[in-house]
Structure formats: structure tokens, C-alpha cells
matplotlib code that plots the C-alpha trace (Angstrom):
import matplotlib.pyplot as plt

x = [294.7, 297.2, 299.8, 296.7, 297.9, 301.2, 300.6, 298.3, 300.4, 303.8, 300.9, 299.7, 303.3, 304.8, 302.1, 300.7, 303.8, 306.7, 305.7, 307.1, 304.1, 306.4, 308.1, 308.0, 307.3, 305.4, 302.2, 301.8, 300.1, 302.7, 302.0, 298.6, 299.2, 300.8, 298.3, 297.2, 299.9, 298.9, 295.3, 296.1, 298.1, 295.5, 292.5, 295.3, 296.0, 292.4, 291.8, 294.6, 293.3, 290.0, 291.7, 294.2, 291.0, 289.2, 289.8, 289.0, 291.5, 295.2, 297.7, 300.5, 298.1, 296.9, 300.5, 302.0, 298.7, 299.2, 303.0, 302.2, 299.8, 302.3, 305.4, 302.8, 302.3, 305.6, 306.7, 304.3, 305.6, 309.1, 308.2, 306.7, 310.2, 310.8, 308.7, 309.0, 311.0, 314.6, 315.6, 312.8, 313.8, 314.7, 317.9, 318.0, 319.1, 316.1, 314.5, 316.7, 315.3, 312.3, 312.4, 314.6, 311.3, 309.0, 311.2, 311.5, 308.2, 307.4, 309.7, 308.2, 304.8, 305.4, 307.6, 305.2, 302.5, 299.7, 297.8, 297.7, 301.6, 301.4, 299.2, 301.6, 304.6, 302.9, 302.3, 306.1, 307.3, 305.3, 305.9, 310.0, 308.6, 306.9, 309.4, 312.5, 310.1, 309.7, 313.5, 314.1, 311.5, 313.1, 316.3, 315.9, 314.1, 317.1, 319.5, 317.3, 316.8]
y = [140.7, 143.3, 142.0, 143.3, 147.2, 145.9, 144.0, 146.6, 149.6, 147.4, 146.7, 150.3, 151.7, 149.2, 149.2, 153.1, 155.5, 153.2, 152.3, 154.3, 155.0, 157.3, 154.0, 153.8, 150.5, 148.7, 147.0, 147.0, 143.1, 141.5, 144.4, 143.1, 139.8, 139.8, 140.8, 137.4, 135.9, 139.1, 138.2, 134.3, 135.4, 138.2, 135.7, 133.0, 135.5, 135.9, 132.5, 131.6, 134.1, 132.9, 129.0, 130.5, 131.1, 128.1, 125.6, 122.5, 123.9, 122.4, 125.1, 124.3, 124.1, 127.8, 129.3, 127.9, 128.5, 132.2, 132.5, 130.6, 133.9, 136.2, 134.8, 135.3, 138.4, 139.7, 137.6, 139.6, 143.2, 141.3, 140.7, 144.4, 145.6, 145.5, 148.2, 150.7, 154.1, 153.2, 155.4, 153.5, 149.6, 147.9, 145.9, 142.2, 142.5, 144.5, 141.2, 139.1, 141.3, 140.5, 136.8, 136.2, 138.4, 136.2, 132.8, 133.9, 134.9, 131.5, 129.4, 131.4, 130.7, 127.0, 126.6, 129.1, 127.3, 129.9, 131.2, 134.5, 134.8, 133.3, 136.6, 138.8, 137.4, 137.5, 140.9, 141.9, 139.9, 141.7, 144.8, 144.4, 143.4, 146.5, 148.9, 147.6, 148.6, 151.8, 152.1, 151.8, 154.6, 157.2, 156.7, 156.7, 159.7, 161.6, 160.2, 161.6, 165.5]
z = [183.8, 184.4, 181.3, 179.4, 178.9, 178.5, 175.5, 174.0, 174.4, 172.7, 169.7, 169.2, 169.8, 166.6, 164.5, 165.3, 166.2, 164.7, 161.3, 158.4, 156.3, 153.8, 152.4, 148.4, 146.5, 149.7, 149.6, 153.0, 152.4, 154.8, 157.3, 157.7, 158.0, 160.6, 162.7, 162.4, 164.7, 167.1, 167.2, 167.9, 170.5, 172.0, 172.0, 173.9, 176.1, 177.2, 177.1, 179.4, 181.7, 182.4, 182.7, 185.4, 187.5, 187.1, 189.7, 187.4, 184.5, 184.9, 186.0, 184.0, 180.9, 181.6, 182.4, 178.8, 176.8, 178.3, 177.7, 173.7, 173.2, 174.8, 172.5, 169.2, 170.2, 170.6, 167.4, 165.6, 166.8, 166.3, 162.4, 162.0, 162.2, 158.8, 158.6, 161.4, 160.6, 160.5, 163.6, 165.9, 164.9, 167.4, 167.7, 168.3, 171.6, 172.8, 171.4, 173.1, 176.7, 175.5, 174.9, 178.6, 180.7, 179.2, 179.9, 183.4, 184.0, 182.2, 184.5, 187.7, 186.7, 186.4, 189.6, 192.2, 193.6, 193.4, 190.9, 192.0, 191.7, 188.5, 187.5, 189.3, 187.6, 184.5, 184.7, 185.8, 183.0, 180.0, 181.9, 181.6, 177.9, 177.2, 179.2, 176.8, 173.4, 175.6, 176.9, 172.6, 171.5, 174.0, 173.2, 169.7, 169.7, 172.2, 169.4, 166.3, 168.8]

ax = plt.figure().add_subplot(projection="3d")
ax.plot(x, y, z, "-o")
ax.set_aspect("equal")
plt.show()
């Protein structure tokens, strides 16, 4: 359950501090729907996480039902680019970070045996996730001071 902060503080960082509410001639319509994709993924993640702990549910099931909520998630953020303050937007490569954490952690998860690494690795993987949306606010923000 520890990918849980991860994923909320990438949300609340794109959609709260990023977004450039000074644009002219925007509706904002799209802006909210793509939250749709965000709350699939959310309601995937928890779903996922409660199947990782039961013994009856198949592992590999859980792991790519978990990594399917993680991936709408960051596609989400990913299309909510568009509208974040030029200075913060981030480039495709800090996309492309993202996308290889969550393949790896996706791979590890399917290969370890345990379900407990498959939680840590999880965790590690949203973390790198989060930390390059992180890596890309700071140093925009030295660039802009």
C-alpha cells in the first residue's frame, strides 16, 4: 500500500501546483475528463491491492490489474500536460523514466515469487515514478529563479 502516496502526490502536483489556470480561450472540459482515466486507474489500484493479499486470487492477475491502474494513472497526468504552466511541462523523456520504472517494477513483480516483494517493488517503482515528476518541478523552478 505504500505506491499509494506516490501516486497521490504525482495527481495533486499536475493537476494542483502545475496547471496554468491564467490560459485565455480554454474550457477546461478536457481537463476534467481526464480524470476519468485517473479514477479507473485509482479504483484498479485498490483493487489490485486487496487481490495481492488474497491467497485464492491469481498473482499474475493482481500484479498486471495493479500495473493497468498504475499506467491509467500516469496516462492521465501524461495527457494534463497540455495544460500545465509552460515552464513546469514535462519533456517526453521524463515520460519515457516513467514508463521503463513501471515496466521494471512490472517484470519484477511477475518474475519474484512472493507477494510481499511484489508490494515492495511496486512501491520502488512508483517511487522512481513520482521522484522524476519531482526531479522536473525542481529543476524547472531553479531555471525560472
Amino acid at each position: 500500500m505504500s505506491s499509494w502516496p506516490a501516486c497521490f502526490f504525482a495527481y495533486i502536483a499536475t493537476f494542483d501546483h502545475l496547471v496554468d489556470d491564467a490560459r485565455t480561450g480554454e474550457t477546461g472540459n478536457l481537463l476534467i475528463y481526464l480524470h476519468y482515466p485517473i479514477i479507473f486507474g485509482i479504483s484498479m489500484i485498490t483493487v489490485s491491492l486487496n487481490f495481492i493479499t488474497l491467497p485464492t486470487a491469481k498473482p499474475n492477475f493482481a500484479v498486471t490489474f495493479l500495473y493497468v491502474g498504475i499506467t491509467l494513472l500516469y496516462l492521465g497526468l501524461r495527457c494534463a500536460r497540455r495544460y500545465q504552466r509552460p515552464e513546469f511541462q514535462c519533456a517526453d523523456g521524463t515520460y519515457g523514466w516513467i514508463v521503463g520504472c513501471l515496466m521494471a517494477g512490472y517484470l519484477l513483480s511477475l518474475v519474484l515469487p512472493s507477494r510481499f516483494s511484489t508490494i515492495v517493488v511496486t512501491a520502488i517503482a512508483t517511487l522512481a515514478s513520482c521522484a522524476a515528476l519531482v526531479r522536473r518541478v525542481y529543476q524547472a523552478r531553479n531555471i525560472a529563479s
